[in-house]
Jmol script that loads the backbone (N, CA, C; Angstrom):
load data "model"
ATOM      1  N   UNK A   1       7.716 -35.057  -1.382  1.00  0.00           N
ATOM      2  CA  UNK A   1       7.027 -35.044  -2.665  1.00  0.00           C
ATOM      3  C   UNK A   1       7.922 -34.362  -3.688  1.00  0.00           C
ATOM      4  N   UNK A   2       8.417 -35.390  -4.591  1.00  0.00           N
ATOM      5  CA  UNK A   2       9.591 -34.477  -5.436  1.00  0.00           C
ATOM      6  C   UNK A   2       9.206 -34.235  -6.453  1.00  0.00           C
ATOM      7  N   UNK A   3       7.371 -35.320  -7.154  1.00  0.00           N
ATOM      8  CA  UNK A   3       7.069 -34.758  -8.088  1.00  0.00           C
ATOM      9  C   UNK A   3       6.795 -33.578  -8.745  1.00  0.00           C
ATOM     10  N   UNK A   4       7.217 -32.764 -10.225  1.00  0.00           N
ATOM     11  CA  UNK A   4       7.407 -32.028 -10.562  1.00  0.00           C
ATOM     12  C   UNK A   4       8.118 -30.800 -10.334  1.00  0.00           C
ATOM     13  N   UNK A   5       9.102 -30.949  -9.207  1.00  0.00           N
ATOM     14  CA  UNK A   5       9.950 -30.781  -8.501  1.00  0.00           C
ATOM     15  C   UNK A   5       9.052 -29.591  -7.511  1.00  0.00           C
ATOM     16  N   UNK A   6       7.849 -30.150  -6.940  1.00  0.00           N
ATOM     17  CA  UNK A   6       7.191 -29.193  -6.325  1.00  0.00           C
ATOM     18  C   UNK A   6       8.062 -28.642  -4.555  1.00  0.00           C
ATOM     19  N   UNK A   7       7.918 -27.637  -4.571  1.00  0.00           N
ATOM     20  CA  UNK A   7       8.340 -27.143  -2.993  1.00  0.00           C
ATOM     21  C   UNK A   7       7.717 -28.209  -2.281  1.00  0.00           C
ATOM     22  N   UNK A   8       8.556 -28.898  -1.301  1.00  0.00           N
ATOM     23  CA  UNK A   8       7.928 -29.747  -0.645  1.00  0.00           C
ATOM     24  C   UNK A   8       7.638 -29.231   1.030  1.00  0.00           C
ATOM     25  N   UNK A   9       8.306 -28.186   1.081  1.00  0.00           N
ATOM     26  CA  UNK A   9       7.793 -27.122   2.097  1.00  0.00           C
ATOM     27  C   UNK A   9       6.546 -26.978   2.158  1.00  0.00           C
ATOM     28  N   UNK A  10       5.807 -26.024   0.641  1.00  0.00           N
ATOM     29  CA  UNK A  10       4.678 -25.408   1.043  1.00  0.00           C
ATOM     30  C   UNK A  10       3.737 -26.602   0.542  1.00  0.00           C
ATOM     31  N   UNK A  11       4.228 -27.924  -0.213  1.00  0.00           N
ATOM     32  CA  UNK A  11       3.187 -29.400  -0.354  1.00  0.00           C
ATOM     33  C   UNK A  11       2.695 -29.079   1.452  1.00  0.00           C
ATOM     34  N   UNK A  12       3.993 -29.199   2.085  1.00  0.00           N
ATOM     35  CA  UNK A  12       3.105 -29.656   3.654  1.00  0.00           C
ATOM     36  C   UNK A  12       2.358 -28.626   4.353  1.00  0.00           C
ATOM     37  N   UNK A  13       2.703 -27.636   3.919  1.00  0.00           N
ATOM     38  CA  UNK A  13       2.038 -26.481   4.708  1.00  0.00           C
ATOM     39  C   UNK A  13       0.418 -26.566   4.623  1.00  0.00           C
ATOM     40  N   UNK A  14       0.460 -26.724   3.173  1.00  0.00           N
ATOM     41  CA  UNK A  14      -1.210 -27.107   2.462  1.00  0.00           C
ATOM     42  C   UNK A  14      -1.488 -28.159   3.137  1.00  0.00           C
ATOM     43  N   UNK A  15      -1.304 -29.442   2.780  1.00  0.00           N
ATOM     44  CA  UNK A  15      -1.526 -30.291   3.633  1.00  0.00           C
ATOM     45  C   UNK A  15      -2.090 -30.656   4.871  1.00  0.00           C
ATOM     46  N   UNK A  16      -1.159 -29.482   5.735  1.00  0.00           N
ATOM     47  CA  UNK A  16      -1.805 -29.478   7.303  1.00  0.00           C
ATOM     48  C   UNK A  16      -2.567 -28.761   6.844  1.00  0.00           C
ATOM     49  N   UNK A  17      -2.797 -27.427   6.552  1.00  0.00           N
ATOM     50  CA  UNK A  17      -4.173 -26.980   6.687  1.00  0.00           C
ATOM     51  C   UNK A  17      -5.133 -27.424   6.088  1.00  0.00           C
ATOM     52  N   UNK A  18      -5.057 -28.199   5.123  1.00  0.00           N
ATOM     53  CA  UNK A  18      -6.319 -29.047   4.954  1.00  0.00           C
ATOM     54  C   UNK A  18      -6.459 -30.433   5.663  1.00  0.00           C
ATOM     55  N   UNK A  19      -5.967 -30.502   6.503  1.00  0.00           N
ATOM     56  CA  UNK A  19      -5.858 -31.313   7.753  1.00  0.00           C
ATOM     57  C   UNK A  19      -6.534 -30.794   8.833  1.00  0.00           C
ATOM     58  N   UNK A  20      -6.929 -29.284   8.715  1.00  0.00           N
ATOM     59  CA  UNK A  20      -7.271 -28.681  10.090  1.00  0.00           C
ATOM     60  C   UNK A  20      -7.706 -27.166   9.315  1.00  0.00           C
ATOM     61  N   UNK A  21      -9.083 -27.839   9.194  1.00  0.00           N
ATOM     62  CA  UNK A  21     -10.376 -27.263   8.778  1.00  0.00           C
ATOM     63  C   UNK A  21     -10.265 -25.402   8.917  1.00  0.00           C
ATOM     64  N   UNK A  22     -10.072 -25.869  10.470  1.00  0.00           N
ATOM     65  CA  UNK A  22      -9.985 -24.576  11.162  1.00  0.00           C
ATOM     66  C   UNK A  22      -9.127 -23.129  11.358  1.00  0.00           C
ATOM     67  N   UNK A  23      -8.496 -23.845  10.388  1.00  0.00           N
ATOM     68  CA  UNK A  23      -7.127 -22.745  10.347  1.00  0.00           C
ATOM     69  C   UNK A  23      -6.269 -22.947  11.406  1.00  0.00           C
ATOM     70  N   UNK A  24      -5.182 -22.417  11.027  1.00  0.00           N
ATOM     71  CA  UNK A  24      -4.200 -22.142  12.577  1.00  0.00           C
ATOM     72  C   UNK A  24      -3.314 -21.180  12.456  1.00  0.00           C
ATOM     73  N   UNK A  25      -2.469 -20.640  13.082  1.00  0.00           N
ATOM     74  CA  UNK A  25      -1.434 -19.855  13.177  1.00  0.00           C
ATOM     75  C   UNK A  25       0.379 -20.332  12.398  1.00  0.00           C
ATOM     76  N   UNK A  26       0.616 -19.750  12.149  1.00  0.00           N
ATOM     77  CA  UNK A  26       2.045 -20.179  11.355  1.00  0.00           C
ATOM     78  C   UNK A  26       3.235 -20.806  12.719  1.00  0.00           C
ATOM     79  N   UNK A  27       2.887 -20.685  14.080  1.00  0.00           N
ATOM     80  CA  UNK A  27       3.613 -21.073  14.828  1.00  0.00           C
ATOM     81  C   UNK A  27       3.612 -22.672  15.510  1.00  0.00           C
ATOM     82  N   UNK A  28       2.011 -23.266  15.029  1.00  0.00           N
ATOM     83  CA  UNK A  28       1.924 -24.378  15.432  1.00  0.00           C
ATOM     84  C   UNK A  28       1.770 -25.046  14.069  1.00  0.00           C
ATOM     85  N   UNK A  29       1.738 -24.286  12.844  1.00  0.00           N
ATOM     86  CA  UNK A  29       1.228 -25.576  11.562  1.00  0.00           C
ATOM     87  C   UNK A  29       3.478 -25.908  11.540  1.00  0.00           C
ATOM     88  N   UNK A  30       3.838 -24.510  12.143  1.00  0.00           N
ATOM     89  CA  UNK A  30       5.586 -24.946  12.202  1.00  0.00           C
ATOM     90  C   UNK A  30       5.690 -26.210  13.141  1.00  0.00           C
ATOM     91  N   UNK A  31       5.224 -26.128  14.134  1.00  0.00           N
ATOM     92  CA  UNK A  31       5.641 -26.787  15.320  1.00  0.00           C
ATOM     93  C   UNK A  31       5.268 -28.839  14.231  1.00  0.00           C
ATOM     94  N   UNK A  32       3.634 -28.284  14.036  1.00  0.00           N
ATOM     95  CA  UNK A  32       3.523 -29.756  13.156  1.00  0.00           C
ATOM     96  C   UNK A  32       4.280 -30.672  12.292  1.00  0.00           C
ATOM     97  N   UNK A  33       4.958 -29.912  11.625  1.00  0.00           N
ATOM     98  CA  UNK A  33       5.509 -29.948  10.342  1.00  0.00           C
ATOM     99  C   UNK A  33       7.055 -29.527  10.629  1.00  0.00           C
ATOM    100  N   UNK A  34       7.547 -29.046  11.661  1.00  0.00           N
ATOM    101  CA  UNK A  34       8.935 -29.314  12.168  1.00  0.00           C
ATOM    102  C   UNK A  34       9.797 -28.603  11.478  1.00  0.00           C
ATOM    103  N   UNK A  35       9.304 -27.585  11.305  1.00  0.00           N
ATOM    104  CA  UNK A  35      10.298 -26.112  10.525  1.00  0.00           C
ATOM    105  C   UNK A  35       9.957 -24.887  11.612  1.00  0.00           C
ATOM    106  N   UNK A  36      11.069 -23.850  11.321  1.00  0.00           N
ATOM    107  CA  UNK A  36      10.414 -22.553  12.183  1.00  0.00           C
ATOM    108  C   UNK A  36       9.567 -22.286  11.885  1.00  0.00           C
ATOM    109  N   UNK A  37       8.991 -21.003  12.698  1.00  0.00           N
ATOM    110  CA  UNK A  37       7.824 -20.380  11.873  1.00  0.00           C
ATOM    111  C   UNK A  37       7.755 -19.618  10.705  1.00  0.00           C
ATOM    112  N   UNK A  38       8.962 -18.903  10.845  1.00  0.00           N
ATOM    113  CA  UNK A  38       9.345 -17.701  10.063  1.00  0.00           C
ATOM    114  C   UNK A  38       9.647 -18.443   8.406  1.00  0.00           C
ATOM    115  N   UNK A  39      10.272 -19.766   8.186  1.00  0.00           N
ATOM    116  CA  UNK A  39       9.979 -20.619   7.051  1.00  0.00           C
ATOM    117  C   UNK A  39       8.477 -20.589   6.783  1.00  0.00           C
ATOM    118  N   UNK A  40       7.868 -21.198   7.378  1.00  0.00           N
ATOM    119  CA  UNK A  40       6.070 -21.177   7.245  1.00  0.00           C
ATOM    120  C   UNK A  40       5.781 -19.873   6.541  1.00  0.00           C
ATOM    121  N   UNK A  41       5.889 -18.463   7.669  1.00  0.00           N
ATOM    122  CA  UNK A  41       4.906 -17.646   7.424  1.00  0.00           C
ATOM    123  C   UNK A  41       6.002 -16.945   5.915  1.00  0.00           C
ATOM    124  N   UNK A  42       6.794 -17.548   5.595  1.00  0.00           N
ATOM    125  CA  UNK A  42       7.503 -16.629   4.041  1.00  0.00           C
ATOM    126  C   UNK A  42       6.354 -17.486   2.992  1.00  0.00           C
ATOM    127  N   UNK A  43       6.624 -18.879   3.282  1.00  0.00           N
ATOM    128  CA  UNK A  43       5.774 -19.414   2.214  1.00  0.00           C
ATOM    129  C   UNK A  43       3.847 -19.656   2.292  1.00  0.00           C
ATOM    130  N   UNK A  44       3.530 -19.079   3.250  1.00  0.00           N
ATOM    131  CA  UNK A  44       1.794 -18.883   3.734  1.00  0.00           C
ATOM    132  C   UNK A  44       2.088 -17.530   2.997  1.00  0.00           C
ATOM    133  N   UNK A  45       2.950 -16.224   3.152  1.00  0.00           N
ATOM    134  CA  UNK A  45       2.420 -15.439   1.960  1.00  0.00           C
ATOM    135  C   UNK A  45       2.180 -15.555   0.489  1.00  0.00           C
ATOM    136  N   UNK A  46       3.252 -16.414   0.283  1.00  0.00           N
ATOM    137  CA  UNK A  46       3.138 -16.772  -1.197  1.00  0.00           C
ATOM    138  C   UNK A  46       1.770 -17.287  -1.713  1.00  0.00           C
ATOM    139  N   UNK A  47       1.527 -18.636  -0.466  1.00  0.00           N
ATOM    140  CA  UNK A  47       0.160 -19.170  -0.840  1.00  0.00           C
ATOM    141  C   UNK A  47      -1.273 -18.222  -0.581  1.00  0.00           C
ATOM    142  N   UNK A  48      -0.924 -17.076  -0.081  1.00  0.00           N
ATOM    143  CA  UNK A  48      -2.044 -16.125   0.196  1.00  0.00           C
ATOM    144  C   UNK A  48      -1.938 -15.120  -0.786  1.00  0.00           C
ATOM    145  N   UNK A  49      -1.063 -14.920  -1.377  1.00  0.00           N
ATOM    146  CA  UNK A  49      -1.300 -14.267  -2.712  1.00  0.00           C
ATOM    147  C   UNK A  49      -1.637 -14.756  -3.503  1.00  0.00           C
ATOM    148  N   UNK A  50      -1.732 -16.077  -3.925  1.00  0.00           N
ATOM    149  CA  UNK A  50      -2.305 -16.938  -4.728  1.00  0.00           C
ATOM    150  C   UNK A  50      -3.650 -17.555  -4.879  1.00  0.00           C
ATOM    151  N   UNK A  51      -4.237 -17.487  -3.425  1.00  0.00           N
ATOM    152  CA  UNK A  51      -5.263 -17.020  -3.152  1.00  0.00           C
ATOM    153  C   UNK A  51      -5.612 -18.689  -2.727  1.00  0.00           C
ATOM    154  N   UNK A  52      -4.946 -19.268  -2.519  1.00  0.00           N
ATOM    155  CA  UNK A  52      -4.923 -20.945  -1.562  1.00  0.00           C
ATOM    156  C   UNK A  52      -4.835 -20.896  -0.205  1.00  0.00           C
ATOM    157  N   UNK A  53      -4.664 -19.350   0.438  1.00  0.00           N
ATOM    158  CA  UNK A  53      -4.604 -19.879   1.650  1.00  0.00           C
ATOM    159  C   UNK A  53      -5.276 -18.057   2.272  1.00  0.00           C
ATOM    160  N   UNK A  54      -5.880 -17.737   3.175  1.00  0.00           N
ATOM    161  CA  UNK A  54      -6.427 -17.011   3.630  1.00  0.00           C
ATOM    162  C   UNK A  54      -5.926 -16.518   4.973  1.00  0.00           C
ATOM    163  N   UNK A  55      -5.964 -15.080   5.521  1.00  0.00           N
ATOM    164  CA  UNK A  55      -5.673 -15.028   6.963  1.00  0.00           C
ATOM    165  C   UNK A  55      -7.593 -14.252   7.456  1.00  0.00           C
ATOM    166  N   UNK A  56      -7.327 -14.621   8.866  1.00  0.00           N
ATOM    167  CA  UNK A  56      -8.157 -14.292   9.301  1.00  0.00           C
ATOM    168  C   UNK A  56      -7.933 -12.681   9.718  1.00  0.00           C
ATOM    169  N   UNK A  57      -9.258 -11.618   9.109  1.00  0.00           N
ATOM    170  CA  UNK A  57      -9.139 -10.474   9.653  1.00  0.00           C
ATOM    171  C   UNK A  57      -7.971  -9.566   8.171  1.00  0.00           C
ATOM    172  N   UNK A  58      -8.685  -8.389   8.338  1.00  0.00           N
ATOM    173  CA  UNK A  58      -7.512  -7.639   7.031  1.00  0.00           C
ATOM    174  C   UNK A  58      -6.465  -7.380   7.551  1.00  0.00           C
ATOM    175  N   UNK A  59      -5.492  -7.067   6.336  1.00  0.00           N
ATOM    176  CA  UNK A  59      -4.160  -6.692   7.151  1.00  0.00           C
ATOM    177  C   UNK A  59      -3.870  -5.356   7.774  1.00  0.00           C
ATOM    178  N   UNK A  60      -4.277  -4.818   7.502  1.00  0.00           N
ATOM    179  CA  UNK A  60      -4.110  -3.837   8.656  1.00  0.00           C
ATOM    180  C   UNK A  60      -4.641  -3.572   9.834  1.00  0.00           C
ATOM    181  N   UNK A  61      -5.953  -4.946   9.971  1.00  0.00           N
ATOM    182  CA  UNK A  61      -6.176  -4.988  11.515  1.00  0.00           C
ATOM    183  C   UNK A  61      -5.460  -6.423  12.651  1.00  0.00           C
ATOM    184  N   UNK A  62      -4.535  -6.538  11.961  1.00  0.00           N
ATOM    185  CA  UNK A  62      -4.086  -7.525  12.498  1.00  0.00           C
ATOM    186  C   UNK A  62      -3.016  -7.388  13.699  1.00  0.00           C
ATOM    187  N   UNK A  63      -2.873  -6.123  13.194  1.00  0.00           N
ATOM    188  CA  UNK A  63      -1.742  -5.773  14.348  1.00  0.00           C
ATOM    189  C   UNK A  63      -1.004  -6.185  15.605  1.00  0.00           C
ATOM    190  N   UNK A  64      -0.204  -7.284  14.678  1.00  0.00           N
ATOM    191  CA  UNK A  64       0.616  -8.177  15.596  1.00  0.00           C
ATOM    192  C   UNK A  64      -0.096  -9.335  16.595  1.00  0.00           C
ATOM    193  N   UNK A  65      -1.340  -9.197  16.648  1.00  0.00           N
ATOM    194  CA  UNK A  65      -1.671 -10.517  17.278  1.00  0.00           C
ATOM    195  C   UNK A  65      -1.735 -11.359  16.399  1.00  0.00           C
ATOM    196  N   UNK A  66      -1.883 -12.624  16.751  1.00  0.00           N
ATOM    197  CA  UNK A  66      -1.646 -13.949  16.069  1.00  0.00           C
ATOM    198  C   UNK A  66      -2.861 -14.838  15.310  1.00  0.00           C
ATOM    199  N   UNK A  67      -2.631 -14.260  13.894  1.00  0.00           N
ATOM    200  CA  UNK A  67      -3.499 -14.587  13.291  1.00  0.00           C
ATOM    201  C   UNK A  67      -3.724 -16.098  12.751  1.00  0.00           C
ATOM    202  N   UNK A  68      -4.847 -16.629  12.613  1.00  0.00           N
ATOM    203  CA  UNK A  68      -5.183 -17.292  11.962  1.00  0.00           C
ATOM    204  C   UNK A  68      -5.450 -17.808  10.285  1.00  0.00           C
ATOM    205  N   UNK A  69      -4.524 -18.891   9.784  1.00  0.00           N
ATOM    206  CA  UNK A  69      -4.339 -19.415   8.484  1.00  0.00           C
ATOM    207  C   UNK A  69      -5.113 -20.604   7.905  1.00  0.00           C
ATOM    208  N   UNK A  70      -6.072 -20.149   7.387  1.00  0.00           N
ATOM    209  CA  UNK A  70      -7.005 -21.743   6.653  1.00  0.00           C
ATOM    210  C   UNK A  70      -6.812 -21.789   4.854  1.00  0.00           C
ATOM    211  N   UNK A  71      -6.828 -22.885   4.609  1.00  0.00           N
ATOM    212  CA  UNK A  71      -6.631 -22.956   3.117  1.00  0.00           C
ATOM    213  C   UNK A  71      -7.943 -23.029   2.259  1.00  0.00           C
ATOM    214  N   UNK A  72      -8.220 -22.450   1.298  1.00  0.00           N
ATOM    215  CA  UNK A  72      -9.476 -22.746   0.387  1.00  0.00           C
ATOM    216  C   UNK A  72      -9.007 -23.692  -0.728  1.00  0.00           C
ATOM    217  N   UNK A  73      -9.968 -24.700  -0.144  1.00  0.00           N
ATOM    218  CA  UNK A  73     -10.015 -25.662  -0.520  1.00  0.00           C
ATOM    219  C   UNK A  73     -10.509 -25.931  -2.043  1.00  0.00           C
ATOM    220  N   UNK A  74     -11.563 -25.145  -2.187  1.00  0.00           N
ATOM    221  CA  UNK A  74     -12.242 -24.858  -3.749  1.00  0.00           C
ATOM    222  C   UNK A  74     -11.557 -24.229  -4.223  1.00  0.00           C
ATOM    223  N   UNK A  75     -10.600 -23.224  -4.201  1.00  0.00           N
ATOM    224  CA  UNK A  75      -9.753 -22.815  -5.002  1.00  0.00           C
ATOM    225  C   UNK A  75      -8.642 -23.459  -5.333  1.00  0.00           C
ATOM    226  N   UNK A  76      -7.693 -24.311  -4.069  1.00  0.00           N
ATOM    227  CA  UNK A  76      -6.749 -25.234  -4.042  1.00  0.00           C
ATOM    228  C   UNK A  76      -7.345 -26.518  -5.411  1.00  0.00           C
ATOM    229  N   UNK A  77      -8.618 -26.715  -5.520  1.00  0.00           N
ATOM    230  CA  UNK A  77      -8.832 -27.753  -6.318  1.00  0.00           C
ATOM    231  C   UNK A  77      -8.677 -27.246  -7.984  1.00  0.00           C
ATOM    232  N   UNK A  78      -9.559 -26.321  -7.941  1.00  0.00           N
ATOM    233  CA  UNK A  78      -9.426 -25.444  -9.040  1.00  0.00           C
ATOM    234  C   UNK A  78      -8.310 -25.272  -9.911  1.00  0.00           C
ATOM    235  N   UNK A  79      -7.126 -25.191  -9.045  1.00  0.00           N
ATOM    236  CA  UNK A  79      -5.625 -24.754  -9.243  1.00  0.00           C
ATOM    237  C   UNK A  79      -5.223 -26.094  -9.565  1.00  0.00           C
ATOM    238  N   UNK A  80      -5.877 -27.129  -9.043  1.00  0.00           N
ATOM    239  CA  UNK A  80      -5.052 -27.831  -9.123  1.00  0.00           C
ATOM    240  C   UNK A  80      -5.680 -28.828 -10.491  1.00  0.00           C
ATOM    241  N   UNK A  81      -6.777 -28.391 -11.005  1.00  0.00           N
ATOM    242  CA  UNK A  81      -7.238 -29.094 -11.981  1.00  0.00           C
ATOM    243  C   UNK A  81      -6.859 -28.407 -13.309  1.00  0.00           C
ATOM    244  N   UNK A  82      -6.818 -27.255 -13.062  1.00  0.00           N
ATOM    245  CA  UNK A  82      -6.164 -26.226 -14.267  1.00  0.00           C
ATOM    246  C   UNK A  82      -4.621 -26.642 -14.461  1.00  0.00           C
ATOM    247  N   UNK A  83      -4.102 -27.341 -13.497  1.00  0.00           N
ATOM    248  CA  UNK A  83      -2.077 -27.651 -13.566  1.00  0.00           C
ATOM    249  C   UNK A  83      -2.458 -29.015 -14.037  1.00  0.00           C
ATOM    250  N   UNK A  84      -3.485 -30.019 -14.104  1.00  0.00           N
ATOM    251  CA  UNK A  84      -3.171 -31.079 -14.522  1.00  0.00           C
ATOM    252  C   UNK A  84      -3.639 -30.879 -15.660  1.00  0.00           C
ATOM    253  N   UNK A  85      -4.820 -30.318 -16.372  1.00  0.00           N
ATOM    254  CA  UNK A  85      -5.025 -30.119 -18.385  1.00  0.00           C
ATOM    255  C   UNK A  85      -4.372 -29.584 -18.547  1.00  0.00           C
ATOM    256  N   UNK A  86      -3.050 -28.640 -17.960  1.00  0.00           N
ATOM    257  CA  UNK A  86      -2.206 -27.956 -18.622  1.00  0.00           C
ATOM    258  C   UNK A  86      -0.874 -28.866 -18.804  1.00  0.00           C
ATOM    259  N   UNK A  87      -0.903 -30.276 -17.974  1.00  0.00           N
ATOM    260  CA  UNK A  87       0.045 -31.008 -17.869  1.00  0.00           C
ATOM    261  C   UNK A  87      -0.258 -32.141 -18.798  1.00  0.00           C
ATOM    262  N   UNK A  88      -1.639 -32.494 -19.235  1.00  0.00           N
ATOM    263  CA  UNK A  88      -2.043 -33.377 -20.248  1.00  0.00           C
ATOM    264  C   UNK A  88      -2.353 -32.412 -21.648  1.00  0.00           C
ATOM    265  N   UNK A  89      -1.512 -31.420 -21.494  1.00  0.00           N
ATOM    266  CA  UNK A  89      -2.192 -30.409 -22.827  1.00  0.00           C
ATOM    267  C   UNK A  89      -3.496 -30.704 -23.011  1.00  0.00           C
ATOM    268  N   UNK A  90      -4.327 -30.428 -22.728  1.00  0.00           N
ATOM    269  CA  UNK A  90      -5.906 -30.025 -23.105  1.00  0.00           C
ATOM    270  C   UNK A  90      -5.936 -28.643 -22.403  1.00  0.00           C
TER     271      UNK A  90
END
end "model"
wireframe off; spacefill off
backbone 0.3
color backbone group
């Protein structure tokens, strides 16, 4: 996806997880999508500060076990309706 010269990394990252309701871990949405993990989980923070993608559990109880990543979907839309009136100027 080269439109608007978007990361086409984290296009797929989103993607799968809205492919899979359920969330998953940064080691198998890698395995899906055919990058390491450690690519994944740089750009799942980005999208979790942004507030498109969620982990399961706070961070400081996560302590190294293997958390779970689902995307919000109502916010992903949100974001994404605010980038297109800002792309048709309205």
């Amino acid at each position: 996806m080269s439109v608007f010269n978007a990361n086409t990394l984290r296009a797929a990252i989103i993607r799968d997880l809205a492919q899979h309701p359920g969330g998953d871990t940064t080691g198998n949405i890698a395995k899906r999508i055919g990058v390491d993990y450690r690519q994944v989980y740089a750009h799942i923070k980005t999208l979790e500060a942004d507030g498109l993608v969620s982990a399961e559990g706070e961070v400081g109880e996560r302590n190294g076990r293997r958390v779970r990543y689902s995307i919000d979907l109502g916010n992903l839309r949100d974001q994404g309706v605010i980038y297109m009136k800002y792309l048709l100027g309205e």
